[in-house]
C-alpha positions in Angstrom: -62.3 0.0 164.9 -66.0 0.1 163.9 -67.0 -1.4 167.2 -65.0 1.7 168.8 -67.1 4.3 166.9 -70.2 2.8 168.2 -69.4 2.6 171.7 -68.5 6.8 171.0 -71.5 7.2 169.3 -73.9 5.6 171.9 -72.1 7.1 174.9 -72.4 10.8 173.6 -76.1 9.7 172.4 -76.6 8.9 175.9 -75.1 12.4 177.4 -77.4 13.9 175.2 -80.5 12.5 176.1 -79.4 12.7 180.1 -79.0 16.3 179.5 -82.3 16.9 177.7 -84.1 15.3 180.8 -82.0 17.3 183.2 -82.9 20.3 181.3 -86.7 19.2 180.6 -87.0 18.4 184.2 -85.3 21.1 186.1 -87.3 23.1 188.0 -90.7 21.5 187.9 -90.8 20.6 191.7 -90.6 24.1 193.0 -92.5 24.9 189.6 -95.6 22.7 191.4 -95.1 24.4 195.3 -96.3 28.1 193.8 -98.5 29.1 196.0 -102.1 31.0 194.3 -103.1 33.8 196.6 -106.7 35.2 196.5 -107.1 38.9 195.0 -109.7 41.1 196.6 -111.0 42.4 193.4 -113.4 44.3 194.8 -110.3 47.0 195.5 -109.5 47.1 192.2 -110.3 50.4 189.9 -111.5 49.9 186.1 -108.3 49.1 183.9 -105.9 47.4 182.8 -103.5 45.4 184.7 -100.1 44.0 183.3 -98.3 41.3 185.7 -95.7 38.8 185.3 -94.3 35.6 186.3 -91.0 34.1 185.4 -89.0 31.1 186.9 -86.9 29.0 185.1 -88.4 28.1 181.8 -91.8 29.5 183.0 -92.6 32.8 181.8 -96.2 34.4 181.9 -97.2 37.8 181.0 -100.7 38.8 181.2 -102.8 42.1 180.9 -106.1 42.0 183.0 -109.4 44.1 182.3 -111.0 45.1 185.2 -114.5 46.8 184.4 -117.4 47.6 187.2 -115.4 45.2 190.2 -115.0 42.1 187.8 -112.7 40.9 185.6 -113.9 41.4 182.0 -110.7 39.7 180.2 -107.5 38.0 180.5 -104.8 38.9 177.4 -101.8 36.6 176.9 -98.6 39.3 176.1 -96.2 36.2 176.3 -95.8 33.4 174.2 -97.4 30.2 176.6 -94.6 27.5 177.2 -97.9 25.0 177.1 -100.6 25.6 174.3 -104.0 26.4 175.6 -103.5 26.5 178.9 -104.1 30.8 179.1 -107.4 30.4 177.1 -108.5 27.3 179.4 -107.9 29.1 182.7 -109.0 32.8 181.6 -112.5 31.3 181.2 -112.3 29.2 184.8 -111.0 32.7 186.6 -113.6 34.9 184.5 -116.3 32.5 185.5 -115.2 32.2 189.1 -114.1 35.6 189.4 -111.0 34.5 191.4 -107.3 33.2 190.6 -107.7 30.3 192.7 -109.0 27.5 190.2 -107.9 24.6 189.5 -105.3 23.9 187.5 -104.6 22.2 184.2 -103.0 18.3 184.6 -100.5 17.7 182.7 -100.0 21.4 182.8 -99.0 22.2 186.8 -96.7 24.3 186.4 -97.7 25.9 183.4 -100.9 26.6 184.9 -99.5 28.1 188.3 -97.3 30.6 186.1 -99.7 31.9 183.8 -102.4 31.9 187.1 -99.4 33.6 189.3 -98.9 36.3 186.3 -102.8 37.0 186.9 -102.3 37.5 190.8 -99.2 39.7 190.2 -101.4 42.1 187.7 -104.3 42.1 189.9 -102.1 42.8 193.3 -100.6 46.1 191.8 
Protein backbone atom coordinates (compact mmCIF):
# COMPACT_ATOMS: atom_id res chain seq x y z
CA UNK A 1 0.00 0.00 0.00
CA UNK A 2 2.73 2.39 0.92
CA UNK A 3 4.76 1.44 -2.08
CA UNK A 4 1.48 2.41 -4.09
CA UNK A 5 1.38 5.92 -2.72
CA UNK A 6 4.85 6.50 -3.71
CA UNK A 7 4.72 5.40 -7.21
CA UNK A 8 1.39 8.23 -7.11
CA UNK A 9 3.42 10.59 -5.57
CA UNK A 10 6.46 10.41 -7.93
CA UNK A 11 4.40 10.20 -11.06
CA UNK A 12 2.32 13.43 -10.39
CA UNK A 13 5.81 14.95 -9.06
CA UNK A 14 7.03 14.17 -12.34
CA UNK A 15 3.85 15.80 -14.45
CA UNK A 16 4.57 18.71 -12.48
CA UNK A 17 7.98 19.31 -13.23
CA UNK A 18 7.35 18.29 -17.20
CA UNK A 19 4.80 20.99 -17.12
CA UNK A 20 6.90 23.60 -15.51
CA UNK A 21 9.59 23.07 -18.34
CA UNK A 22 6.89 23.04 -21.04
CA UNK A 23 5.69 26.20 -19.56
CA UNK A 24 9.31 27.70 -18.77
CA UNK A 25 10.30 26.81 -22.15
CA UNK A 26 7.49 27.67 -24.48
CA UNK A 27 8.12 30.15 -26.66
CA UNK A 28 11.75 30.98 -26.38
CA UNK A 29 12.74 29.86 -29.99
CA UNK A 30 10.53 32.26 -31.87
CA UNK A 31 11.29 34.54 -28.59
CA UNK A 32 15.23 34.49 -30.13
CA UNK A 33 14.15 34.98 -34.21
CA UNK A 34 12.74 38.76 -33.36
CA UNK A 35 14.11 40.60 -35.63
CA UNK A 36 15.63 44.49 -34.28
CA UNK A 37 15.00 47.03 -37.07
CA UNK A 38 17.07 50.29 -37.19
CA UNK A 39 14.93 53.67 -36.31
CA UNK A 40 15.81 56.72 -38.24
CA UNK A 41 15.81 58.95 -35.31
CA UNK A 42 16.79 61.71 -37.09
CA UNK A 43 12.77 61.86 -38.17
CA UNK A 44 11.72 61.93 -34.93
CA UNK A 45 10.16 65.28 -33.13
CA UNK A 46 11.03 66.10 -29.35
CA UNK A 47 8.86 63.83 -27.00
CA UNK A 48 7.81 61.19 -25.63
CA UNK A 49 7.30 57.95 -27.13
CA UNK A 50 5.30 54.89 -25.50
CA UNK A 51 5.68 51.41 -27.47
CA UNK A 52 5.07 47.93 -26.59
CA UNK A 53 6.03 44.41 -27.13
CA UNK A 54 4.17 41.39 -25.90
CA UNK A 55 4.55 37.63 -26.92
CA UNK A 56 3.98 34.96 -24.82
CA UNK A 57 5.37 35.59 -21.40
CA UNK A 58 7.35 38.55 -22.87
CA UNK A 59 5.96 41.78 -22.19
CA UNK A 60 7.81 45.24 -22.62
CA UNK A 61 6.51 48.62 -22.28
CA UNK A 62 8.73 51.52 -22.62
CA UNK A 63 8.43 55.38 -22.90
CA UNK A 64 11.23 56.99 -24.97
CA UNK A 65 12.57 60.76 -24.68
CA UNK A 66 13.44 62.17 -27.74
CA UNK A 67 15.15 65.75 -27.18
CA UNK A 68 17.23 67.71 -30.15
CA UNK A 69 17.34 64.22 -32.73
CA UNK A 70 18.74 61.89 -29.78
CA UNK A 71 17.40 59.88 -27.43
CA UNK A 72 17.68 61.44 -23.97
CA UNK A 73 16.05 58.40 -21.91
CA UNK A 74 14.57 55.10 -21.90
CA UNK A 75 11.61 54.57 -18.93
CA UNK A 76 10.53 50.99 -18.03
CA UNK A 77 6.26 51.31 -17.65
CA UNK A 78 6.29 47.40 -17.34
CA UNK A 79 7.42 45.20 -14.80
CA UNK A 80 10.84 43.35 -16.64
CA UNK A 81 10.28 39.46 -16.78
CA UNK A 82 14.43 39.51 -16.38
CA UNK A 83 15.88 42.03 -13.74
CA UNK A 84 18.27 44.57 -15.15
CA UNK A 85 18.14 43.86 -18.43
CA UNK A 86 16.02 47.59 -19.27
CA UNK A 87 18.67 49.52 -17.29
CA UNK A 88 21.70 47.45 -19.10
CA UNK A 89 20.36 48.10 -22.63
CA UNK A 90 18.96 51.74 -22.15
CA UNK A 91 22.60 52.78 -21.50
CA UNK A 92 24.00 50.57 -24.81
CA UNK A 93 21.07 52.24 -27.06
CA UNK A 94 21.55 55.85 -25.43
CA UNK A 95 25.24 55.49 -26.02
CA UNK A 96 24.86 54.06 -29.53
CA UNK A 97 22.02 56.03 -30.38
CA UNK A 98 20.41 53.01 -32.07
CA UNK A 99 18.15 49.82 -31.10
CA UNK A 100 20.39 47.55 -32.70
CA UNK A 101 22.88 46.48 -29.74
CA UNK A 102 23.70 43.60 -28.60
CA UNK A 103 21.87 41.76 -26.55
CA UNK A 104 22.04 40.42 -22.95
CA UNK A 105 23.08 36.40 -22.71
CA UNK A 106 21.35 34.66 -20.75
CA UNK A 107 18.67 37.24 -21.47
CA UNK A 108 17.87 36.70 -25.52
CA UNK A 109 14.69 36.98 -25.35
CA UNK A 110 14.24 39.23 -22.69
CA UNK A 111 16.51 41.55 -24.30
CA UNK A 112 14.84 41.42 -27.89
CA UNK A 113 11.36 42.30 -26.13
CA UNK A 114 12.23 45.16 -24.09
CA UNK A 115 14.76 46.34 -27.36
CA UNK A 116 11.54 45.60 -29.79
CA UNK A 117 9.19 47.75 -27.23
CA UNK A 118 11.95 50.59 -28.01
CA UNK A 119 11.62 50.21 -31.89
CA UNK A 120 7.74 50.09 -31.66
CA UNK A 121 7.90 53.63 -29.57
CA UNK A 122 10.30 55.13 -31.75
CA UNK A 123 8.49 53.87 -35.24
CA UNK A 124 5.18 55.74 -34.24
Amino acid sequence: MRLKKTKIFLCALLVIIVSGLFAVTRGIKEGKKVEINSVDISKLEDGAYVGKYSKNRWTSEVEVSVKGKKIESIKLLSEPLTPDVGDELSKKIIEKQNVNVDVISGATVSSKAYLKSVENALNK
